[in-house]
C-alpha positions as CSV (number, residue, x, y, z in Angstrom):
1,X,75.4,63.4,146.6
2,X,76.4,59.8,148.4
3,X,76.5,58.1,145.6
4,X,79.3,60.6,144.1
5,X,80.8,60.3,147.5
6,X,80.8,56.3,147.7
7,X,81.9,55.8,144.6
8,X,84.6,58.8,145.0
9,X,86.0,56.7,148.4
10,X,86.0,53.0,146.4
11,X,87.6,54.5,143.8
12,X,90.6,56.4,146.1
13,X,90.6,53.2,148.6
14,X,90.9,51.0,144.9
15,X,93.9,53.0,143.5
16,X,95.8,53.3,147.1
17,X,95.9,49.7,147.5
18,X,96.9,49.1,144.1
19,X,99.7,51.8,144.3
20,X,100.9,50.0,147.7
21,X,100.9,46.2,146.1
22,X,102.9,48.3,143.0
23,X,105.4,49.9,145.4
24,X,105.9,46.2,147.5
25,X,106.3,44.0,143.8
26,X,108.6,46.9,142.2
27,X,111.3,46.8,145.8
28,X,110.5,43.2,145.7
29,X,111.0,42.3,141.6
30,X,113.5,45.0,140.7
31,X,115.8,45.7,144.0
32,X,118.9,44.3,143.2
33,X,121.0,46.3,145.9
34,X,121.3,44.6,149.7
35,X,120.1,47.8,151.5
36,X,116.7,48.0,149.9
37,X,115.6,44.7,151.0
38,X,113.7,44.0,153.9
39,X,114.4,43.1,157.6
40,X,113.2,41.8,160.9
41,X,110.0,43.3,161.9
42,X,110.2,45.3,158.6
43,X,109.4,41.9,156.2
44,X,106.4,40.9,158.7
45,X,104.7,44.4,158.2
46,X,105.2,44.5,154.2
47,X,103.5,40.7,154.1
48,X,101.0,41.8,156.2
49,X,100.3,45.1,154.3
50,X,100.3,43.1,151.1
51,X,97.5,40.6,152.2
52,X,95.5,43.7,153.5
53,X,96.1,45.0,150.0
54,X,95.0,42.6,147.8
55,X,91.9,41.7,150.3
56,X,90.7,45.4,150.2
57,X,91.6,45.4,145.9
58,X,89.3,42.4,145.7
59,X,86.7,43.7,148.2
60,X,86.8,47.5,146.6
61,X,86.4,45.6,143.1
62,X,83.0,43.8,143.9
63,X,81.7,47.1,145.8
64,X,82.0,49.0,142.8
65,X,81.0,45.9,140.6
66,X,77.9,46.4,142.8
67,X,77.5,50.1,142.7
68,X,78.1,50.6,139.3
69,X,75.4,47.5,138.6
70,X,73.0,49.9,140.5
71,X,73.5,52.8,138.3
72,X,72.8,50.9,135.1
73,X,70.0,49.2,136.3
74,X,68.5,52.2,138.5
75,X,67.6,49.9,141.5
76,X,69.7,49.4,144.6
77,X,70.7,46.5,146.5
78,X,67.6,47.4,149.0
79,X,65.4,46.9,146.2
80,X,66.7,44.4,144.7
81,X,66.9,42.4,147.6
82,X,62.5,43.4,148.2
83,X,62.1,42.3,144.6
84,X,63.5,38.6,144.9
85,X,61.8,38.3,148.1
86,X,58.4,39.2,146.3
87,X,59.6,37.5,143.4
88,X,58.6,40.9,141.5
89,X,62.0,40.6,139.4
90,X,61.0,40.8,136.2
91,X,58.0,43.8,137.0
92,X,60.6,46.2,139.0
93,X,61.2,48.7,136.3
94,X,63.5,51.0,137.4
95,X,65.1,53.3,134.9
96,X,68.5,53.5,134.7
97,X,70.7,56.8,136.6
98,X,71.8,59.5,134.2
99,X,75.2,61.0,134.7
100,X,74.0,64.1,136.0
101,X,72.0,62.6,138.9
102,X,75.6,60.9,140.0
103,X,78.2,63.4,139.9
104,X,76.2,66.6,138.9
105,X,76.2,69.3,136.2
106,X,79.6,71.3,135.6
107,X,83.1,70.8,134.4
108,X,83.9,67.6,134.4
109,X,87.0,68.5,136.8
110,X,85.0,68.6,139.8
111,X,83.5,65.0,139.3
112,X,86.8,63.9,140.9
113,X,86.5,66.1,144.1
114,X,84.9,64.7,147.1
115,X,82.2,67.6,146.8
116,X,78.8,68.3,146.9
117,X,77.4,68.0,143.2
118,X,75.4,70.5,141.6
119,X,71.9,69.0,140.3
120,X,69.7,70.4,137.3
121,X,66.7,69.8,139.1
122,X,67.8,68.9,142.9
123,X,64.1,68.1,144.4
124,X,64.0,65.2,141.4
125,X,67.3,63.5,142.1
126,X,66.8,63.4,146.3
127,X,63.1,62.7,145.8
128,X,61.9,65.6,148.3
129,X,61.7,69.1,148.7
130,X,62.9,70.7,151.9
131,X,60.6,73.2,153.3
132,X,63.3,75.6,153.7
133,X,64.6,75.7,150.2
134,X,61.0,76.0,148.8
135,X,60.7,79.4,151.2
136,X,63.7,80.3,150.1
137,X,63.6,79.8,146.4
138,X,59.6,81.1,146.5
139,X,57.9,77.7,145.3
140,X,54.0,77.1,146.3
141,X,54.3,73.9,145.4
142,X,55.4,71.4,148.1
143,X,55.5,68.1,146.8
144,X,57.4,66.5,144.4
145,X,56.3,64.7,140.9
């Protein structure tokens, strides 16, 4: 449910930024007319916007470089990072994250919504079980294979 939610919040910062820069070049490329230019205080705080645009566009754009990396792969950075230490590279076999376990099961409308995904199998995807759910949903068995 992170992962959808991380993903979800580099993909919103990602199209914001890129709206903003699109706003700034289309006043700045295609106004013609005196009163849409900018002024004074006005010109200092679109430059300044557009440098924090293109800095969070480039950051945003190696995040999800990174994060969707991870989901191919099925290892995280933590992991990765433990593996070149131990120079284990090449024996980490991690499989690769299926849809599902990103964004959950249902109509595809909903992978866009920043909310909690529905899993097939729920204690699989975290990796525990919560003693509470297992009470609730009548399971003896408490640990997870």
């Amino acid at each position: 449910a992170n992962l959808k939610s991380f993903i979800l919040f580099l993909v919103y910062t990602w199209i914001g930024s890129a709206f903003a820069l699109m706003i700034f070049g289309c006043n700045y490329f295609l106004c013609q007319d005196k009163s849409c230019e900018f002024e004074g205080v006005l010109i200092q705080l679109v430059r300044a916007m557009t440098v924090i645009c293109t800095g969070s566009i480039l950051f945003v754009s190696s995040m999800l470089a990174n994060v969707v990396f991870g989901v191919i792969t099925g290892s995280g950075t933590i992991d990765r990072l433990k593996s070149k230490i131990a120079r284990t590279e090449d024996e980490a076999d991690y499989p690769p994250l299926e849809f599902e376990e990103v964004f959950g099961v249902g109509s595809w409308m909903t992978w866009f919504l920043p909310i909690d995904p529905t899993f097939p199998d729920h204690d699989k995807v975290l990796g525990f079980s919560m003693p509470q759910r297992l009470l609730r949903e009548g399971n003896e068995n408490t640990s997870v294979r």
